[in-house]
C-alpha positions as CSV (number, residue, x, y, z in Angstrom):
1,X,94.4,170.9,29.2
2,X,92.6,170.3,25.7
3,X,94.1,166.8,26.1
4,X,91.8,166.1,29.0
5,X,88.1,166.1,27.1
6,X,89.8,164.0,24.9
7,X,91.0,161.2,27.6
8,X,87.9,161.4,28.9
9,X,85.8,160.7,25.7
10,X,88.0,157.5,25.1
11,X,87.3,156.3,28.6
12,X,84.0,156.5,28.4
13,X,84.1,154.7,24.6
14,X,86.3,152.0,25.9
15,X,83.8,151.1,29.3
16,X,80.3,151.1,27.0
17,X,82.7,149.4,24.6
18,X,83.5,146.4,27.2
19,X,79.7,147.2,28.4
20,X,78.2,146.3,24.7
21,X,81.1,143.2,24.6
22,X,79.7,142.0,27.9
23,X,75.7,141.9,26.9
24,X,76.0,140.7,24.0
25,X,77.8,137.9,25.5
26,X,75.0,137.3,27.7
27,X,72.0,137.9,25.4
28,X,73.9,135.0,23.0
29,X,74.1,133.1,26.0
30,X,70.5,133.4,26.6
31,X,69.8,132.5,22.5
32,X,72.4,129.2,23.2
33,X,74.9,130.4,21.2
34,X,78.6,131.2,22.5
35,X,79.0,135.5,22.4
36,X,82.1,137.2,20.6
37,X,84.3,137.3,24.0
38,X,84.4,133.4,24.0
39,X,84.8,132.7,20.3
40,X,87.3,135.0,20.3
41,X,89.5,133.7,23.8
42,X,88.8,130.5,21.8
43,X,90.7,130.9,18.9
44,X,93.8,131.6,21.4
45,X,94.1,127.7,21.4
46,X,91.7,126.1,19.2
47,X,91.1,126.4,14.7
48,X,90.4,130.0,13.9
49,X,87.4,130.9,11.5
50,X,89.3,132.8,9.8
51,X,93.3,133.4,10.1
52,X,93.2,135.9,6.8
53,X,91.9,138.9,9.6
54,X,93.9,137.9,12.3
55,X,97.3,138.5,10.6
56,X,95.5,141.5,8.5
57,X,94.6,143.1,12.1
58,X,98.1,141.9,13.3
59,X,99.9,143.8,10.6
60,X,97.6,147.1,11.4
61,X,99.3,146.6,15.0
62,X,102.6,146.2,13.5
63,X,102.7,149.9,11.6
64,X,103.5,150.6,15.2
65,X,106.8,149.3,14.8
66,X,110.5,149.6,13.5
67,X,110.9,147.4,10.6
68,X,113.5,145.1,12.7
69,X,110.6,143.9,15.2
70,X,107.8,143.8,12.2
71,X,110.2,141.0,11.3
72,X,110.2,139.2,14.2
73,X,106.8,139.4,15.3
74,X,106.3,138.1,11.3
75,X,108.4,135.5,12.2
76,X,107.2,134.5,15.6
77,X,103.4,134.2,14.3
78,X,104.4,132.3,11.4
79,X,106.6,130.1,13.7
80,X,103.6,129.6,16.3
81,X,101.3,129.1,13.3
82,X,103.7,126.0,12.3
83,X,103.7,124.7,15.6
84,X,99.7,124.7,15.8
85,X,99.8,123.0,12.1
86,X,101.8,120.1,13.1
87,X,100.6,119.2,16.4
88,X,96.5,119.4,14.8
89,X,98.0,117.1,11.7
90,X,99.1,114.6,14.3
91,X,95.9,114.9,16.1
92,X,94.4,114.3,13.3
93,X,92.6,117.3,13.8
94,X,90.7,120.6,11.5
95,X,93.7,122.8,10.5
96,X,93.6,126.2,9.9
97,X,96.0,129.5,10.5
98,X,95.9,132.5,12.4
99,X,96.4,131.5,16.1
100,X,100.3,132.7,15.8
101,X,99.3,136.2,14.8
102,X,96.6,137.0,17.5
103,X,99.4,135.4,19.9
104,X,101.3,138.0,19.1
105,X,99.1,140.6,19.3
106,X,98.2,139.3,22.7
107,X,102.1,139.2,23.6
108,X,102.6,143.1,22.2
109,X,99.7,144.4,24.8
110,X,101.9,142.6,27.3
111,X,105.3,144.1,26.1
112,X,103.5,147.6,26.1
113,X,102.7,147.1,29.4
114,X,105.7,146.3,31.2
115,X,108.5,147.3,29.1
116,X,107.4,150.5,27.4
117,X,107.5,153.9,28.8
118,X,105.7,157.3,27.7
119,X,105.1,158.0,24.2
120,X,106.1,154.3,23.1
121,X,103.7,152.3,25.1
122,X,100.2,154.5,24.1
123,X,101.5,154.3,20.6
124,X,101.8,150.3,20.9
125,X,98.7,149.9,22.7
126,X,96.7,151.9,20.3
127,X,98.3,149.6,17.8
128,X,97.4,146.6,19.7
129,X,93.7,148.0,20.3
130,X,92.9,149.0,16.5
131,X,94.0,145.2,16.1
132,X,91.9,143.2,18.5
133,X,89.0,145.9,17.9
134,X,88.6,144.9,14.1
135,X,88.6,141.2,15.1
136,X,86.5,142.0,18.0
137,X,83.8,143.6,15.1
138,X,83.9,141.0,12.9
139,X,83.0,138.1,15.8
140,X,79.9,140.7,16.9
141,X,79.0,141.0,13.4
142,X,78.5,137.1,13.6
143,X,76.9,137.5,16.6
144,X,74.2,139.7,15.5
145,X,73.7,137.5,12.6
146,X,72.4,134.8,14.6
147,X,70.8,136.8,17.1
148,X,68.9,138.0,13.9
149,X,67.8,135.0,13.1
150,X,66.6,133.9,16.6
151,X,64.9,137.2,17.4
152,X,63.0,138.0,14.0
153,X,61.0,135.2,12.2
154,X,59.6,138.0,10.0
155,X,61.3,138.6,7.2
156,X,60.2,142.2,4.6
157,X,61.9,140.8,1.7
158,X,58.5,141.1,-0.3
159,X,58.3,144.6,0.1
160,X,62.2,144.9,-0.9
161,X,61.5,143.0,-3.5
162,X,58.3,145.6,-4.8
163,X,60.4,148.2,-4.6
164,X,63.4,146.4,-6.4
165,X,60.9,147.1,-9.0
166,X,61.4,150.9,-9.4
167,X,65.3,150.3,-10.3
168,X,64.7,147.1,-12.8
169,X,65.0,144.3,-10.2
170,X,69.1,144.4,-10.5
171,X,69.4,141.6,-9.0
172,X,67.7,139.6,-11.2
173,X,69.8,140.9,-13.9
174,X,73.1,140.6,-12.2
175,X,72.7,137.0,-11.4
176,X,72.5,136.4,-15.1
177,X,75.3,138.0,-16.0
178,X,77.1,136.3,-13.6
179,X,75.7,132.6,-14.7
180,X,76.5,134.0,-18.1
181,X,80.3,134.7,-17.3
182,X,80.6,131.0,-16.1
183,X,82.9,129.8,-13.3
184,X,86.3,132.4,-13.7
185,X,83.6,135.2,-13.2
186,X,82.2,133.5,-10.3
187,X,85.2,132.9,-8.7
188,X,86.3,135.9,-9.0
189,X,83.7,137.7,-7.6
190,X,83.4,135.2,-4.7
191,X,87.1,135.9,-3.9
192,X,87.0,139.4,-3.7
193,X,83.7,139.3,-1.9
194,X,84.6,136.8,0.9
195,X,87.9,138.4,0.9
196,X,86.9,142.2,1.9
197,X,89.4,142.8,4.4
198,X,92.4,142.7,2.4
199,X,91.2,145.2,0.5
200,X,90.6,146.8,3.2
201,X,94.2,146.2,4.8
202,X,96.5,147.7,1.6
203,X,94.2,150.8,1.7
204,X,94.7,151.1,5.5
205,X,98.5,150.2,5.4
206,X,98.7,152.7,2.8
207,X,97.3,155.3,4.9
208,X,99.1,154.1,8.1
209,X,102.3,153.7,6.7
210,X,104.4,156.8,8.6
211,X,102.8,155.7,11.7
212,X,105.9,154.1,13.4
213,X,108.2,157.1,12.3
214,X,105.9,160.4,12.8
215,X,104.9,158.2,16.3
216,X,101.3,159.2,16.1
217,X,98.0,157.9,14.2
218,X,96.6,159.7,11.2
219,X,93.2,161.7,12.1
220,X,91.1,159.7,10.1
221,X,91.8,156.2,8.6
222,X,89.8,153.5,6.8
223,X,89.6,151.7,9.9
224,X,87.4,154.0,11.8
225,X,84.7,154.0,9.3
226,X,85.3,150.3,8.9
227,X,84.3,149.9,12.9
228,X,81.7,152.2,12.8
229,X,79.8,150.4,10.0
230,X,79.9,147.5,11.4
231,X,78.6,149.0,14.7
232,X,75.4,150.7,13.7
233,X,74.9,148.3,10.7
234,X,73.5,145.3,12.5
235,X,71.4,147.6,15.3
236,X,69.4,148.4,11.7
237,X,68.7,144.3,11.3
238,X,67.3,144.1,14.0
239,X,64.4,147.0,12.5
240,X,64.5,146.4,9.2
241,X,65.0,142.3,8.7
242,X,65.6,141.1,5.5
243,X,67.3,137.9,4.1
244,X,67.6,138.5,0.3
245,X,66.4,137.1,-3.1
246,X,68.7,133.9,-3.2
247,X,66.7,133.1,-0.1
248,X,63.4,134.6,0.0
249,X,62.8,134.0,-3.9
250,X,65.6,131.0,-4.9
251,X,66.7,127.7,-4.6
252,X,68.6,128.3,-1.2
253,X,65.5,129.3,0.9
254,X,64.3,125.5,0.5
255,X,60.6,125.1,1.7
256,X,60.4,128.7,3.5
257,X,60.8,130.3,0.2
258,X,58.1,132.1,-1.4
259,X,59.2,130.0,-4.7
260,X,62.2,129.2,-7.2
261,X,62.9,132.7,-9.3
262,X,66.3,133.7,-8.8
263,X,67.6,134.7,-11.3
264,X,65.4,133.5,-13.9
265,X,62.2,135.4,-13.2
266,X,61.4,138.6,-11.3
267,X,59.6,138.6,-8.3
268,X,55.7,139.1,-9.3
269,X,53.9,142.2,-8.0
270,X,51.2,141.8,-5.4
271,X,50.6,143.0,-2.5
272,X,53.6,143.1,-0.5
273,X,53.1,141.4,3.6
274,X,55.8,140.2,5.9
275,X,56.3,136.4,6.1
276,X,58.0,134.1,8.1
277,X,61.5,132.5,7.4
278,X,63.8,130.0,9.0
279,X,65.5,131.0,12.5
280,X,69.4,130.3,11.1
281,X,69.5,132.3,8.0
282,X,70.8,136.0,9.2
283,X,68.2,139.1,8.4
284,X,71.3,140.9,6.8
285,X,70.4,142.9,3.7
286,X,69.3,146.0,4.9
287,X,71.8,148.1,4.6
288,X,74.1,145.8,2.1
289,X,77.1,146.5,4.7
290,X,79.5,144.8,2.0
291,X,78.2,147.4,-0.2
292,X,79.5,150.2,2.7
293,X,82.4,148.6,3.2
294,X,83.5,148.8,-0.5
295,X,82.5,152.4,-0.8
296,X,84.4,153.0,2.4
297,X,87.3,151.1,0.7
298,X,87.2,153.2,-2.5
299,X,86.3,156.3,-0.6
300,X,89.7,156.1,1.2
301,X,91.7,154.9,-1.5
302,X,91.0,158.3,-3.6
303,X,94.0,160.3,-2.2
304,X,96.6,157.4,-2.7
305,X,98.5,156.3,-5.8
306,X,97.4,155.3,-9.5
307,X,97.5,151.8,-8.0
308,X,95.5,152.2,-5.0
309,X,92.9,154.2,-6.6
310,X,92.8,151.4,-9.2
311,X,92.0,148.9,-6.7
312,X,89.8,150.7,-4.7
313,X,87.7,150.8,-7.5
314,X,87.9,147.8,-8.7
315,X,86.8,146.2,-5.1
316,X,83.8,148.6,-5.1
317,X,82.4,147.0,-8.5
318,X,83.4,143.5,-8.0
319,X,81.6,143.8,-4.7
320,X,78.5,145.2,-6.0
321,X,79.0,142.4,-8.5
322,X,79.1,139.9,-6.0
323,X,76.1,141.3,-3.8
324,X,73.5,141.5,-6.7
325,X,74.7,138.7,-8.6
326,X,74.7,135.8,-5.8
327,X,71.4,137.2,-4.5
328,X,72.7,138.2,-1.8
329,X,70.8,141.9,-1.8
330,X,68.3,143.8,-3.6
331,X,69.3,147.0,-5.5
332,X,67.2,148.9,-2.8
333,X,69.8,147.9,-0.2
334,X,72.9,149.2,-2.4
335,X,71.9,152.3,-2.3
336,X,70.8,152.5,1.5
337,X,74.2,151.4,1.4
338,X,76.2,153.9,-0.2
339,X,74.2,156.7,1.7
340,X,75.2,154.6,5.2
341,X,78.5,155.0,4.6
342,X,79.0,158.4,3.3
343,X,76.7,159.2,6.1
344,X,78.9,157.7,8.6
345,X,82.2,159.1,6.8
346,X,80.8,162.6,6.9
347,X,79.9,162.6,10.7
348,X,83.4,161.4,11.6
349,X,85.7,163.9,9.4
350,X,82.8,166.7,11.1
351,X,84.0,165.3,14.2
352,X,87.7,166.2,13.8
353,X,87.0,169.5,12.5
354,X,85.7,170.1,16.0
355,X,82.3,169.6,15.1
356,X,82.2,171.5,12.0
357,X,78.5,173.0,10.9
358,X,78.3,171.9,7.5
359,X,79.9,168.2,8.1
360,X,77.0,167.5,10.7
361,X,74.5,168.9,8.2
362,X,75.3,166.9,6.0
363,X,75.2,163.9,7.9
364,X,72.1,164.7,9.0
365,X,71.0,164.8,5.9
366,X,72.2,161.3,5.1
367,X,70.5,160.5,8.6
368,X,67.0,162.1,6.6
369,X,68.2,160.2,3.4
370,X,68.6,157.0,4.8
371,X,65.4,156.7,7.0
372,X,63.2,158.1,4.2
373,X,64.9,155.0,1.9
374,X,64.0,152.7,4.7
375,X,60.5,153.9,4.9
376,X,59.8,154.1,0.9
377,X,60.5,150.8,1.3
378,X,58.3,149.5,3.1
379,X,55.5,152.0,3.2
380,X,55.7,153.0,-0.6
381,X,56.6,149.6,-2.4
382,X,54.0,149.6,-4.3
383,X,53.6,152.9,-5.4
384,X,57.4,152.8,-6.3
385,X,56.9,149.8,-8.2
386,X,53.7,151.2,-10.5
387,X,55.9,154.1,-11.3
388,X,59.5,152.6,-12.0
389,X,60.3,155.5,-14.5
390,X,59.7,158.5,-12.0
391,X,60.0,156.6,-8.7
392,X,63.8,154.5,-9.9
393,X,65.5,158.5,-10.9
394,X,64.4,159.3,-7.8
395,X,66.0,157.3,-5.6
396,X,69.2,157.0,-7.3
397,X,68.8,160.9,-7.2
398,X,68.6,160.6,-3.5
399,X,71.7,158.5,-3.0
400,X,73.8,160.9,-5.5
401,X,72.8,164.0,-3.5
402,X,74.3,162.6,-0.3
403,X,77.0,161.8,-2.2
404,X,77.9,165.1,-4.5
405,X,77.5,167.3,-1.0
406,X,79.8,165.1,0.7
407,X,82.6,165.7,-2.1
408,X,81.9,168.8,-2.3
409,X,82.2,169.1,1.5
410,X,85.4,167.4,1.9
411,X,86.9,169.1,-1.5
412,X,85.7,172.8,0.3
413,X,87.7,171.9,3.4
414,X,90.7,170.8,1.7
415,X,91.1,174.4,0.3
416,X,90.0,176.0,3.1
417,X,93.3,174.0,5.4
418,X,96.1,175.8,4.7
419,X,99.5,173.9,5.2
420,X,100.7,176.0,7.7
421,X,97.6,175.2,10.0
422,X,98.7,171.7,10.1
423,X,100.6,171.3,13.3
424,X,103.8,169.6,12.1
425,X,104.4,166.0,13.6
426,X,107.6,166.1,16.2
427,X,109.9,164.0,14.6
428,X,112.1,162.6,17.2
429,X,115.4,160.5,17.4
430,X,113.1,156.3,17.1
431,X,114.7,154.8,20.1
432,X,115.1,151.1,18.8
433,X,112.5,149.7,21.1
434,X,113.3,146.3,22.3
């Protein structure tokens, strides 16, 4: 009977799930733009924007799987993706991968359909489903970028940039560190910026990696938090719209920019108003979702080997790197960033502790955190600004209070689960499932 609730609650996610698909489809529609149910049926036949997250959401669906078929579902995509290469070089046409691998993914739903049974086919489709759902976020990410853009032609970057202020105006700094470092740095940091979701892949591998044997999903995994973020994160664009230094105060804002300082000089103080900007640049700085996406990252990455650890910090810096030193965000949106996530991290491991009191405190907490960050911001710039000594501790102290309760949370909870309350996974003969 307890298993009922639980259908239940995924039904209903999965119809306001196709429900949200479906409008945004329509309200891009509306804007001219094609919504993330067509680019993505697109990229079935035509170039893929990017085949690095199709085959890192096809090898999620392939923990799944005994090794055998990871090898030929490997080889098939690869194959497919060979096929697509020559026939475009012929044509004369853009090449680029990926096609093969969300082929395959396709071609797994289909198998779990109609030749799996029982236990096998939900664990397949969940497979196939935590696949198509993390390219699904990424193409309504890009989606509510340019619906950003359309919808608001007000831009708070000046009062972002006030408040920048209060923490020394990091970004300003950054960015000449990174001109300092010269071209390796940049690189670098571009890489690993552009690149988040293969960081994001070996932690999530890691923690997926008994899947196909133990025949069941962890609790709680990267990927969760990953979708989540990217859920809520544009819905606060839409209120809080902000396009970043590099355009609001650099070289790459053209004519709409309020004039040519990043990085060299900080943005004056003034009084702070909304202004207008261009209707193509996305108003997506606040949160810094990179920024959550990195902490999720290194979040995740803290119960796994030397190695993991090790990289989960490294992506963290080199992302916060990248984020302040291309003028990408203010320092005000890191830290709405880091509270965002642990926020968001904190409400889901309450969830699957049945709710637990002190996991949704805390979350609500960040939820106070957060929105009193937001409104400092723009409410407060100023007064944050004339006091940058008292008003800078302040807000770091904010953002490191979220953060201390929720490893203290988590760390309490560990001790408190004994062992021997941890139902033991049934570990049954693998059928070879062909």
């Amino acid at each position: 009977m307890w298993r009922r609730p639980r259908v239940v609650l995924w039904a209903a996610a999965s119809v306001v799930g196709l429900a949200f698909l479906i409008g945004l489809e329509i309200i891009s529609r509306h804007y001219g733009t094609p919504g993330p149910i067509t680019t993505q049926a697109r990229e079935v036949i035509f170039p893929p924007k990017s085949g690095t997250v199709l085959y890192a959401a096809m090898t999620l669906m392939l923990v799944t799987l005994p090794w055998r078929q990871r090898f030929i579902a490997v080889g098939a995509a690869v194959g497919i993706d060979l096929v697509f290469w020559l026939v475009r070089r012929l044509a004369d046409a853009p090449t680029m991968f990926g096609n093969g691998a969300l082929i395959v993914t396709l071609a797994c739903a289909v198998i779990a359909v109609t030749r799996r049974t029982g236990r096998e086919r939900v664990l397949l489709l969940k497979g196939v489903g935590l696949a198509l759902l993390l390219v699904a976020g990424r193409k309504t990410g890009y989606t509510w970028l340019d619906i950003t853009a359309q919808t608001r032609p007000m831009v708070l970057d000046q009062y972002v940039a006030t408040a920048d202020h209060a923490l020394g105006n990091p970004s300003w700094v950054a960015g000449q560190i990174v001109r300092a470092t010269g071209s390796v740095g940049a690189h670098v940091l571009e890489w690993v910026y552009i690149q988040l979701a293969v960081g994001a892949v070996v932690v999530a591998l890691y923690q997926l990696r008994r899947v196909a044997a133990e025949r069941r999903f962890p609790t709680h995994h990267l990927v969760r938090t990953f979708l989540v973020i990217g859920l809520l994160g544009p819905a606060v664009y839409m209120i809080y719209p902000v396009v970043g230094p590099i355009f609001a105060y650099g070289a790459d804002g053209g004519r709409w920019a309020l004039a040519d300082l990043w990085p060299n000089t900080p943005a004056p103080l003034g009084t702070p108003q909304a202004m207008i900007f261009d209707g193509t640049t996305p108003r997506n700085c606040m949160p810094s979702l990179h920024t959550a996406w990195a902490t999720a990252i290194f979040i995740h990455s803290r119960k796994g080997p030397r190695a993991l650890r090790f990289l989960g910090a490294f992506w963290l810096v080199a992302t916060l790197g990248a984020t302040l030193g291309f003028g990408y965000h203010y320092g005000a949106d890191i830290l709405a960033g880091v509270v965002f996530t642990a926020t968001i991290e904190m409400a889901l491991r309450a969830y699957d502790r049945g709710w637990d009191r002190r996991g949704m405190l805390l979350a609500g907490f960040g939820t106070a955190v957060f929105t009193a960050l937001l409104l400092s911001y723009r409410f407060l710039s100023q007064e944050l600004a004339a006091l940058p000594w008292l008003c800078g501790p302040l807000l770091v102290l904010a953002t490191a209070s979220v953060v201390y309760g929720a490893v203290r949370t988590v760390r309490l909870w560990d001790r408190e689960t004994p062992a021997a309350s941890v139902p033991a996974p049934r570990r049954e003969a693998q059928p070879e499932l062909v």
